[in-house]
C-alpha positions as CSV (number, residue, x, y, z in Angstrom):
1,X,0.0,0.0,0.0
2,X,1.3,3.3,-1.2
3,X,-0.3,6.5,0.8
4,X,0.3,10.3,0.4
5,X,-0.8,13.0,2.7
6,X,-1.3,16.3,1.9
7,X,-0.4,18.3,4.7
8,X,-1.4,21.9,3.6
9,X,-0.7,24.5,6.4
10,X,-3.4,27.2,7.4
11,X,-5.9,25.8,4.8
12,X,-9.8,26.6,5.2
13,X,-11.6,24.1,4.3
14,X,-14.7,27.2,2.5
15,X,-12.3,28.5,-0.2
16,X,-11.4,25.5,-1.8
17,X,-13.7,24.6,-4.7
18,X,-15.0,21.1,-3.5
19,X,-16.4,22.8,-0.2
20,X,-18.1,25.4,-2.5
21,X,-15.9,28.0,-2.9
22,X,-16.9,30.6,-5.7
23,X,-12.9,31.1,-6.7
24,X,-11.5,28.5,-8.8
25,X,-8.6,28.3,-6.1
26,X,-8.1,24.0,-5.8
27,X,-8.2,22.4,-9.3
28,X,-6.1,20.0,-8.3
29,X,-7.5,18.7,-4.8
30,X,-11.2,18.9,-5.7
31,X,-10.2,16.3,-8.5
32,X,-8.9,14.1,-5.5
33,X,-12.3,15.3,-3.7
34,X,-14.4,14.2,-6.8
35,X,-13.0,10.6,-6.6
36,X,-12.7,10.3,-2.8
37,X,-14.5,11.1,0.7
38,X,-15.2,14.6,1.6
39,X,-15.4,15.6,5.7
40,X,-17.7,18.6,6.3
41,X,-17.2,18.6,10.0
42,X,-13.2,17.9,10.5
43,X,-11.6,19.7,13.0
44,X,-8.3,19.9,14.9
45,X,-9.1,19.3,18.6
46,X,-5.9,22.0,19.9
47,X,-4.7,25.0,17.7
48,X,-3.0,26.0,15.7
49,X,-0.3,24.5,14.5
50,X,2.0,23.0,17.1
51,X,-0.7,21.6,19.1
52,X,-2.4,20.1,16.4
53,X,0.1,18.4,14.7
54,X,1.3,16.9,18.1
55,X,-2.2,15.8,18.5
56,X,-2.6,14.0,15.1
57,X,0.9,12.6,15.3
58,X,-0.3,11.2,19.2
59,X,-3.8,10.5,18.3
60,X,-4.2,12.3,22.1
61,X,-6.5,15.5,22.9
62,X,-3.8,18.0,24.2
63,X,-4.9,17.8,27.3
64,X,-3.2,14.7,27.8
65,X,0.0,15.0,25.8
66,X,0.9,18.5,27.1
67,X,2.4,20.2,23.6
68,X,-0.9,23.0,23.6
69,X,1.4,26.1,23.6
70,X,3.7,27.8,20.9
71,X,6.8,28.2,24.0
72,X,7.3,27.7,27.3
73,X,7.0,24.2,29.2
74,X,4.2,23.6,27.2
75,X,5.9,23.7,24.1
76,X,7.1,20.5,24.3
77,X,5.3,17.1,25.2
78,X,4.7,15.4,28.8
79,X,7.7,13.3,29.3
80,X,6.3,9.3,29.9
81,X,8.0,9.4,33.3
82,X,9.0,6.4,35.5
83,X,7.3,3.6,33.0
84,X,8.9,5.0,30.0
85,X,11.0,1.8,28.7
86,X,14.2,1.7,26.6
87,X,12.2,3.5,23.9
88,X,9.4,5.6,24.0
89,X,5.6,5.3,23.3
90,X,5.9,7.4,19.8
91,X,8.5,4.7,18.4
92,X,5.4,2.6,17.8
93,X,2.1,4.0,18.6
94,X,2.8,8.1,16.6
95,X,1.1,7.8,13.4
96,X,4.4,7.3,11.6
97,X,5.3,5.0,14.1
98,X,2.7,2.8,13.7
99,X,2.7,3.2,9.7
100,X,6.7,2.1,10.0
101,X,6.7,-0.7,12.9
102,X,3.1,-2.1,12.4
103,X,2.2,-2.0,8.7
104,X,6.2,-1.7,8.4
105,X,6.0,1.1,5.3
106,X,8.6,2.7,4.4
107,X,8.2,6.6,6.0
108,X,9.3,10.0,4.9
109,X,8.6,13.8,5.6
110,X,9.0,16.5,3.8
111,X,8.8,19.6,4.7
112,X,9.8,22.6,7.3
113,X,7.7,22.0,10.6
114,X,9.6,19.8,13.1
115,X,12.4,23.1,12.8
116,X,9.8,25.8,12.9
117,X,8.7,24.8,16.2
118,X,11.1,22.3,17.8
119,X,9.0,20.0,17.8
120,X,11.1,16.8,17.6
121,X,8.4,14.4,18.7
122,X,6.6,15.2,15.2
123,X,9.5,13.4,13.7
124,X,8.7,10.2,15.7
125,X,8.7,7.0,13.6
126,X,9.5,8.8,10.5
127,X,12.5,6.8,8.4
128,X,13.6,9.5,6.0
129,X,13.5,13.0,6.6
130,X,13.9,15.4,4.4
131,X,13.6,19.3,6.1
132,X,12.8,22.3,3.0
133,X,15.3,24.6,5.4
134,X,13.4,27.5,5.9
135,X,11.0,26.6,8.9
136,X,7.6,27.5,7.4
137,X,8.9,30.0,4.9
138,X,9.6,27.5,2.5
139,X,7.6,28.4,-0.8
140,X,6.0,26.0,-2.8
141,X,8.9,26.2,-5.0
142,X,11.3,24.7,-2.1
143,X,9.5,21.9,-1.5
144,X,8.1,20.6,-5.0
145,X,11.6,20.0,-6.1
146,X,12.2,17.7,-2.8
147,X,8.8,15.7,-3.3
148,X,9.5,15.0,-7.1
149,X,12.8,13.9,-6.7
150,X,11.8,11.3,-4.1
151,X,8.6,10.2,-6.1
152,X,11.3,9.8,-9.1
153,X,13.5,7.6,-7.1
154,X,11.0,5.6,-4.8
155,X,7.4,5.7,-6.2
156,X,7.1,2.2,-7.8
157,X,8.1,0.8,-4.7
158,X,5.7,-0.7,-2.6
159,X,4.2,0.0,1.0
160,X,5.5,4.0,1.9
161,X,3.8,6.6,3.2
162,X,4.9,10.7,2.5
163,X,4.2,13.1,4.1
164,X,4.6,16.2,2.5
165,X,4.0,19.9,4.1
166,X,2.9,22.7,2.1
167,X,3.0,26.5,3.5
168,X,1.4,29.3,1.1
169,X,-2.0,29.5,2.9
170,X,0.2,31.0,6.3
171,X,0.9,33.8,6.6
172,X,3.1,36.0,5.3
173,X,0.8,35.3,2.1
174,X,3.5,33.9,-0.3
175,X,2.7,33.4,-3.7
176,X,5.4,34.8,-5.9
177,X,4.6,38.3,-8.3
178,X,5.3,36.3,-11.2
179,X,2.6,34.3,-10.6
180,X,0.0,37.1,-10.8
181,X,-3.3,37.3,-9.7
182,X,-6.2,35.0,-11.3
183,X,-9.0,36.0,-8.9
184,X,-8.4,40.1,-9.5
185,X,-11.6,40.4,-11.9
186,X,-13.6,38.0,-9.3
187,X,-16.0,39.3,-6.0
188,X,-15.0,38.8,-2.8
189,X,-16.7,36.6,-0.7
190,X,-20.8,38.8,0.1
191,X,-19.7,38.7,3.8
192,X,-17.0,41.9,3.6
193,X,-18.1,45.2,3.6
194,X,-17.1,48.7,4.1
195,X,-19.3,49.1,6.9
196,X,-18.1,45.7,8.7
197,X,-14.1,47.0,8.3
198,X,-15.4,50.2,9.9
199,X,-16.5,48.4,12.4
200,X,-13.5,46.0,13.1
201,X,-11.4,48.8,12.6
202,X,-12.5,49.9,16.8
203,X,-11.5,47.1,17.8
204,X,-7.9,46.1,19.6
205,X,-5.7,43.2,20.3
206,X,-3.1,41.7,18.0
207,X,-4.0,40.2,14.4
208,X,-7.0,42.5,14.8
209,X,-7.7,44.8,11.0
210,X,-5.4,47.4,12.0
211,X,-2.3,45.2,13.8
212,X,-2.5,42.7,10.7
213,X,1.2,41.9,11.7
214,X,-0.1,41.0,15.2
215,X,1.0,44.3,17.8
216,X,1.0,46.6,14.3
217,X,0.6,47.1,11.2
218,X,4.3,46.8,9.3
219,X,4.2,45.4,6.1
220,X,7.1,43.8,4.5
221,X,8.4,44.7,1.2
222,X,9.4,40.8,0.2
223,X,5.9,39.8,0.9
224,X,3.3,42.8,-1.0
225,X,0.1,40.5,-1.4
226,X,-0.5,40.9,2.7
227,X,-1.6,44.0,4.3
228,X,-0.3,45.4,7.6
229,X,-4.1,47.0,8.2
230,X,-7.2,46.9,6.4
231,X,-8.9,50.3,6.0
232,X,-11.1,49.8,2.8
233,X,-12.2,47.1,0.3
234,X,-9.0,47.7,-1.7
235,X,-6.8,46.4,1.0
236,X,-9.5,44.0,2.1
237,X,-9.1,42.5,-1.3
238,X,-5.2,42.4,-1.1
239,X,-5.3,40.6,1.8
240,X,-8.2,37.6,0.8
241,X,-6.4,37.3,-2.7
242,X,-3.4,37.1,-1.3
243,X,-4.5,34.2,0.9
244,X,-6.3,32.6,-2.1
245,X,-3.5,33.0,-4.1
246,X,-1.1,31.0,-2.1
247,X,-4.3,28.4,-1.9
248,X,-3.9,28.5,-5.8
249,X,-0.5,28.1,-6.2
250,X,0.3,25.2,-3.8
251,X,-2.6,23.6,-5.6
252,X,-0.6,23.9,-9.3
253,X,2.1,22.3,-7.2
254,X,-0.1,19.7,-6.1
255,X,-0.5,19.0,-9.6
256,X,3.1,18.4,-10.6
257,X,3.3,15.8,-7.8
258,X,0.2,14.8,-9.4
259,X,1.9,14.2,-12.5
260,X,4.5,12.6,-11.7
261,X,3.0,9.8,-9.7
262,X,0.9,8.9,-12.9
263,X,4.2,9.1,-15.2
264,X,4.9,6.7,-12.6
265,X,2.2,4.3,-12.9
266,X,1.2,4.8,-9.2
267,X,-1.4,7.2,-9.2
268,X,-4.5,4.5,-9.9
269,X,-4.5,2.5,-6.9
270,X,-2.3,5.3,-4.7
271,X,-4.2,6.2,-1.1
272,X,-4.4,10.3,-1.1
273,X,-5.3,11.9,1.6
274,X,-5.6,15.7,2.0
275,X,-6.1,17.9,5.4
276,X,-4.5,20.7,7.3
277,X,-3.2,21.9,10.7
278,X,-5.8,24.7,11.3
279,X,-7.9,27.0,9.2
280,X,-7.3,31.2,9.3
281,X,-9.7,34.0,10.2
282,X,-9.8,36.6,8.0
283,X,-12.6,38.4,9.9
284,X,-14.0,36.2,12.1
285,X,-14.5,37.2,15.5
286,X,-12.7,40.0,14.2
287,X,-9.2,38.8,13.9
288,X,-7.4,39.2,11.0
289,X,-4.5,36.9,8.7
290,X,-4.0,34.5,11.7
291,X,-5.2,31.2,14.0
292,X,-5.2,31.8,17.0
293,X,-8.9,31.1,18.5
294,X,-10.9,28.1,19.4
295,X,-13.2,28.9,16.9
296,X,-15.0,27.6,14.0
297,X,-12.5,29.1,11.4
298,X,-9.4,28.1,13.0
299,X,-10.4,24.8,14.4
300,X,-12.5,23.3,10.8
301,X,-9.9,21.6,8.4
302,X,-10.3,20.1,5.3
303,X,-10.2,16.6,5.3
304,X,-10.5,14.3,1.4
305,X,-9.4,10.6,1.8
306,X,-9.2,8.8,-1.8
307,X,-8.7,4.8,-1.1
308,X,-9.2,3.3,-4.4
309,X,-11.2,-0.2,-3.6
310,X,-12.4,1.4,-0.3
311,X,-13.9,4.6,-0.6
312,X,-17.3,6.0,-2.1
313,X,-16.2,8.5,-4.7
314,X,-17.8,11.9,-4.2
315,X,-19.3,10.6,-1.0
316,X,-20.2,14.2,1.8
317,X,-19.7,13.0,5.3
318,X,-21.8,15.7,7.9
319,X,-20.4,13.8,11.0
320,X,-18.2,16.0,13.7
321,X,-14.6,14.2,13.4
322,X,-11.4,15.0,15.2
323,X,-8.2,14.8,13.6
324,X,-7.0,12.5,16.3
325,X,-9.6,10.0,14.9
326,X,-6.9,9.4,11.4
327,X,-4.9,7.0,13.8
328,X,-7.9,4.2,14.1
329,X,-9.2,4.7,11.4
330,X,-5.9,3.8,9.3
331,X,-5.6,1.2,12.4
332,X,-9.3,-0.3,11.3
333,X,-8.9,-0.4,6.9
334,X,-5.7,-2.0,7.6
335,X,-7.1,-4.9,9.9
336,X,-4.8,-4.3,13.1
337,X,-5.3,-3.6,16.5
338,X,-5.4,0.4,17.7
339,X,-2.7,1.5,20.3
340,X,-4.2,2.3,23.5
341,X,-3.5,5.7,23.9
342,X,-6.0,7.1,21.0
343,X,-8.8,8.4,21.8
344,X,-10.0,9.5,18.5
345,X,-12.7,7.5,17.3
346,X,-12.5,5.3,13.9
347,X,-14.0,7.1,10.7
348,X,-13.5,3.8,8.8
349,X,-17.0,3.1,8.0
350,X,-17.8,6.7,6.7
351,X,-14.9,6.5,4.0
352,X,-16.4,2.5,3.1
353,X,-20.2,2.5,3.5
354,X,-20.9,6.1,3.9
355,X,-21.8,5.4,7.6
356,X,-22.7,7.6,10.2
357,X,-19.3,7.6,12.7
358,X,-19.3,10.9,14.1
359,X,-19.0,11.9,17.5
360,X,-22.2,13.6,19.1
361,X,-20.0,17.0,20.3
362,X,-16.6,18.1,20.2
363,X,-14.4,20.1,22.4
364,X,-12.1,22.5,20.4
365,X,-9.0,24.3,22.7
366,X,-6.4,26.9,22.1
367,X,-3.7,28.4,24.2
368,X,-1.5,30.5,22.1
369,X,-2.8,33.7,21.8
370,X,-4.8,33.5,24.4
371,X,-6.7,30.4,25.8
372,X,-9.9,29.3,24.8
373,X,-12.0,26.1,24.7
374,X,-15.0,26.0,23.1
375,X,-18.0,23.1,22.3
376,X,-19.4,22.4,18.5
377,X,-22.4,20.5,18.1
378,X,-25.7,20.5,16.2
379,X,-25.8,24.6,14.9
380,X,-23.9,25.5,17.4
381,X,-20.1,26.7,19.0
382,X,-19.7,27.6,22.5
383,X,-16.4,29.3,23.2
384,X,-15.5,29.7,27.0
385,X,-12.7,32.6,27.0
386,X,-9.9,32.0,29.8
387,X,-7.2,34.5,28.4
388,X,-8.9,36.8,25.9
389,X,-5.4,37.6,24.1
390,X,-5.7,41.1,25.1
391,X,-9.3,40.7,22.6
392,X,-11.9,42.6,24.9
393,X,-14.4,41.7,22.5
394,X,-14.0,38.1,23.8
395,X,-17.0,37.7,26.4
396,X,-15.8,35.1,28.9
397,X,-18.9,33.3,27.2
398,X,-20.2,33.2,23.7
399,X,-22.4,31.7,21.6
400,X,-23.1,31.3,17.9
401,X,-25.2,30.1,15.7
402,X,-23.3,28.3,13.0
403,X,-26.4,28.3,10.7
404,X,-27.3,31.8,10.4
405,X,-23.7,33.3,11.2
406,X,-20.9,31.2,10.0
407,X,-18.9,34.2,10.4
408,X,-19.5,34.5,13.9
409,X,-20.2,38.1,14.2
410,X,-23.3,38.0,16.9
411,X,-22.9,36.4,19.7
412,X,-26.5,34.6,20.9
413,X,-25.7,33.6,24.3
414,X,-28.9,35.7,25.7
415,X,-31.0,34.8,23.3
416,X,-30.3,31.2,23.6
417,X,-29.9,30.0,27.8
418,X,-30.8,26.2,26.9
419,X,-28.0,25.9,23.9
420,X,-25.7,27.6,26.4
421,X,-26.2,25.1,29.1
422,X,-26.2,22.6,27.1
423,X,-22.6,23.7,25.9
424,X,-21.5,24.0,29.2
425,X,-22.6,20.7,30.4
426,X,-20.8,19.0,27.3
427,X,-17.7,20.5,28.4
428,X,-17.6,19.9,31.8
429,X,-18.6,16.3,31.1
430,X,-15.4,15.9,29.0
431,X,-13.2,18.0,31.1
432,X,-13.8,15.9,34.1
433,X,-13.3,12.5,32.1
434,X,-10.1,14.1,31.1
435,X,-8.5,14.9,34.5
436,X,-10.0,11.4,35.4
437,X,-8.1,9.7,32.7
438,X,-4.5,11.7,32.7
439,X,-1.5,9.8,31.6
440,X,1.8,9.3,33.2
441,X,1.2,10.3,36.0
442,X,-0.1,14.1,36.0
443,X,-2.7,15.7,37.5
444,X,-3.3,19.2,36.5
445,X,-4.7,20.3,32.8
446,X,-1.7,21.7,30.9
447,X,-3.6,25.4,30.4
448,X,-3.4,26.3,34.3
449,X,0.8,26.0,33.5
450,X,-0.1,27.8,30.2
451,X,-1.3,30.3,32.2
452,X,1.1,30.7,34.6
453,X,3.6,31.0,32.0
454,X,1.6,33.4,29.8
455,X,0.5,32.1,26.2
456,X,3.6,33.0,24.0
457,X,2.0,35.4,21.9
458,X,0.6,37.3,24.9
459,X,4.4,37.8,25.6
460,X,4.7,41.3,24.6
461,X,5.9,45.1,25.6
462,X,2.1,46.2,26.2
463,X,3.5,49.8,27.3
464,X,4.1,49.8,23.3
465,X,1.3,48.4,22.3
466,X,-1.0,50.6,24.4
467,X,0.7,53.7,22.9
468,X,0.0,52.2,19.6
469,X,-4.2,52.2,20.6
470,X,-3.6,55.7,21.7
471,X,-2.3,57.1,18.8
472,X,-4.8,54.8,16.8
473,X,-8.2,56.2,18.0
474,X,-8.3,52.9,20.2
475,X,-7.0,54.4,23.7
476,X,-10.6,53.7,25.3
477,X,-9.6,50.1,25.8
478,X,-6.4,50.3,27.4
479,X,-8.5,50.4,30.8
480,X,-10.4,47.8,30.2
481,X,-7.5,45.5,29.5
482,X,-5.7,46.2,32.3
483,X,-8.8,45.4,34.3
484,X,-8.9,41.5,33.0
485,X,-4.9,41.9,33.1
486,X,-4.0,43.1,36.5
487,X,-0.5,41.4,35.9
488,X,-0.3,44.2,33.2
C-alpha cells in the first residue's frame, strides 16, 4: 500500500472549490475530492499549528500529551515518566510510528515543521526525513523539487507513506509576483463590507484589521500580497487574494506531484489523503491573517481521503470528526489492532459504507494567543474565554449560531440560555473524564501552567502596544485591558 498526505498549512476548508468556494482556487485537490471522501465537520481538537500536529501525530486530545502552547513548558510534550522503557511510546504508537513498525511502510517527511517549532516528537517514527530549510517559509517552489525527486526515485516501490507539508495558505501570504493574480476580476466573498471593516477597525488586540502583523501594522516589502491593516475594500481584497492566491498556487504544485506519480504508474491504486493543521480568520471574530482562536475558522480543516477499492467516490460525510480519529481509522482499513493511547474515534466506515461515525459533540482548545476552549455541536459553537489575548471583545462566554452566522459576528448567548447550558454541560462532562483519565502520572490540565507561564504570543511590551491604541483612536480600551490583566 502506497499512501500520500497532503499536509497543507493554514488551509480553510470554505475556499477551496470542492467545499463550495466561488474562486477557482483547488483544481487539483477537488479532483482528488471528486474521486474520494469529503469531511464537512473535521476539526483539529488544539490549535494552531503545534498543538495540532502533536495531536494527530499522538492520536491524544492536548490535554493529555501537554504540547498546547507555541513556547514555554508547554511547548514540548509530557515526558512518559517512570514507566517510559528503553524507547518511547511514539517509536510505535505516533502515526508514523505505527505506519513504520506495524504496517512496516517505508516513512518520509517532507517539509519545514519539526524546525519551525522544535517539535522533535513530530518526527517520531519517520524513516527519512527530508527538512525544506526555511522553517515554514519555505515556498511552494522549495518543496516541490524535494517531493519530485523522491517520487522519481521511490514511487514504484511498494508499501510507503509521504508526508509532504505545504506552506502558502500561512501567513506572510506567499505566492510569488510572477505568478499574478487570477482572482483580481472576481467578488470577494458577500460577507465583507465597508461598513463591517469600519467596524472592526474599533476594535484592539493583535492580528486585529489594524495590527494585521499581530501588535502593528508593518508590512514587508518581500511579501506585497499581505496588508499590515485593512482600512477599505481595496486592501481588504489584497489581503483575501493574497490568501487565495497562495491556496492557488500550492494547488498547481499539487498537480506536478500529481503528474509525476501517474508518469509513474502509481497514481491509480495510490491512497491520497488531503487535510491541514488549522484554518485562518480573515474576519471572524474579528481577527485578522491569523489562527489563534478556538473557533470555527481556525479549528475546521479540510479533510479528502481517496482509497481506491475502499472509498465511495464523491461521498459528503456531515459527522463531527477529530483529527486524532486518522490513527484508528488507518488502524481499522488495515485490519490491526489500535494503540491504546488514541482516543480518537474510527471514521473507517464513513470513508467505506458512507456510515454515520461521528462523535455527538466536540471540544475544540487553544492556548497560544490567548486560551480558549470552546463546544461544537448540532448549529452551534460555544467558546469559553480563559485569556482573551488582550481581545476585549472576547465575552468570557459566547455563543453562535453556525447556521445563520458562519462568520461569527453575533454572539447569541442571551438569546439562547438552553443551547448555552447545554454547551457548558458538554464541556464539563469531557473535562472531568479528562482529569479522570490523565497519563503518566499528571494531575493538572496543561492550560493552568499555560497560564502561569503566559501564552507566548501574549508575551509582549504592552506599554508599546497601548501607545500604539492611543495614537490609533483605540486608547478607550487600554483600561479595560488592564482590568482583565492586572498582571499588566
Amino acid at each position: 500500500m502506497r499512501i500520500l498526505y497532503l499536509d497543507l498549512d493554514t488551509l480553510r476548508p470554505d475556499h477551496l472549490g470542492c467545499y463550495g468556494y466561488h474562486r477557482n482556487t483547488s483544481p487539483n485537490i477537488d479532483r482528488i475530492a471528486a474521486a474520494g471522501v469529503r469531511f464537512n465537520n473535521y476539526y483539529t481538537p488544539d490549535a494552531p499549528c503545534l498543538p495540532s500536529r502533536a495531536s494527530m501525530m499522538s492520536g491524544m486530545f492536548g490535554i493529555h500529551h501537554g504540547a498546547v502552547n507555541h513556547g514555554g513548558s508547554n511547548a514540548d510534550r509530557r515526558t512518559e515518566g517512570a514507566p517510559r522503557g528503553f524507547q518511547d511510546r511514539l517509536l510505535n504508537h505516533s502515526l508514523p510510528g505505527f505506519l513504520s513498525e506495524t504496517l512496516k511502510h517505508h516513512t518520509c517527511y517532507i517539509g519545514g515543521f519539526g524546525r519551525r517549532h522544535s517539535l522533535w516528537s513530530f518526527y517520531a517514527g519517520f524513516r527519512e526525513i527530508h527538512d525544506t530549510g526555511k522553517g515554514g517559509m519555505e515556498s511552494a517552489e522549495d518543496v516541490t523539487p524535494a517531493a519530485l525527486d523522491w517520487i522519481g526515485r521511490n514511487a514504484q516501490k511498494k508499501d510507503w507513506f509521504l508526508h509532504i507539508n505545504y506552506w502558502d495558505p500561512h501567513t506572510p501570504y506567499r505566492a510569488p509576483a510572477a505568478f499574478g493574480n487570477p482572482f483580481a476580476d472576481e467578488p470577494l466573498p458577500a460577507f465583507y463590507t465597508q461598513e463591517r471593516i469600519d467596524e472592526h477597525r474599533k476594535l484592539p488586540g493583535p492580528h486585529t484589521i489594524q495590527d494585521i502583523s499581530m501588535y502593528d501594522n508593518t508590512e514587508f516589502p518581500d511579501w506585497p500580497r499581505q496588508p499590515g491593516e485593512v482600512a477599505d475594500m481595496a486592501d481588504l481584497r489584497r489581503l483575501i487574494d493574497g490568501y487565495d492566491c497562495g491556496t492557488r498556487y500550492m494547488d498547481g504544485h499539487i498537480g506536478q506531484l500529481f503528474q509525476a506519480l501517474e508518469k509513474q504508474g502509481v497514481m491509480d491504486d495510490l491512497v491520497i489523503i488531503i487535510s491541514a493543521d488549522h484554518g485562518e480568520n480573515l474576519g471572524e471574530l474579528g481577527i485578522y491573517a491569523e489562527h489563534g482562536t478556538a473557533d470555527q475558522i481556525t479549528c475546521r480543516i479540510p479533510m479528502i481521503v481517496r482509497w481506491p477499492g475502499k472509498t465511495k467516490a464523491g461521498h459528503v460525510d456531515d459527522g463531527l470528526h477529530y483529527n486524532i480519529d486518522l490513527c484508528p481509522t488507518l488502524a481499522e482499513l488495515t485490519g490491526e489492532e489500535g494503540e491504546p493511547e488514541w482516543e480518537g474515534r474510527s471514521f473507517a466506515a464513513s470513508l467505506t459504507d458512507g456510515a454515520d461515525t461521528g462523535h455527538n459533540a466536540l471540544v475544540l482548545s487553544q492556548c497560544c494567543h490567548g486560551w480558549q476552549r470552546s463546544v461544537r455541536w448540532g448549529d452551534w459553537i460555544y467558546i469559553r474565554t480563559f485569556h482573551d489575548g488582550y481581545h476585549t471583545h472576547f465575552a468570557e462566554e459566547m455563543l453562535f449560531n453556525l447556521k445563520d452566522d458562519p462568520h461569527e459576528q453575533k454572539n447569541v448567548i442571551e438569546q439562547h440560555p438552553e443551547a448555552t447550558e447545554q454547551g457548558r454541560k458538554i464541556y464539563e462532562k469531557w473535562h472531568a473524564e479528562m482529569m479522570a483519565t490523565m497519563p503518566y502520572g499528571h494531575t493538572e490540565d496543561p492550560l493552568q501552567n499555560v497560564l502561569r507561564e503566559t501564552p507566548l504570543h501574549c508575551r509582549y511590551d504592552m506599554d508599546e502596544y497601548f501607545q500604539r491604541l492611543e495614537n490609533s483612536g483605540r486608547g478607550h480600551w487600554i483600561e479595560t485591558i488592564k482590568a482583565r490583566h492586572p498582571e499588566l
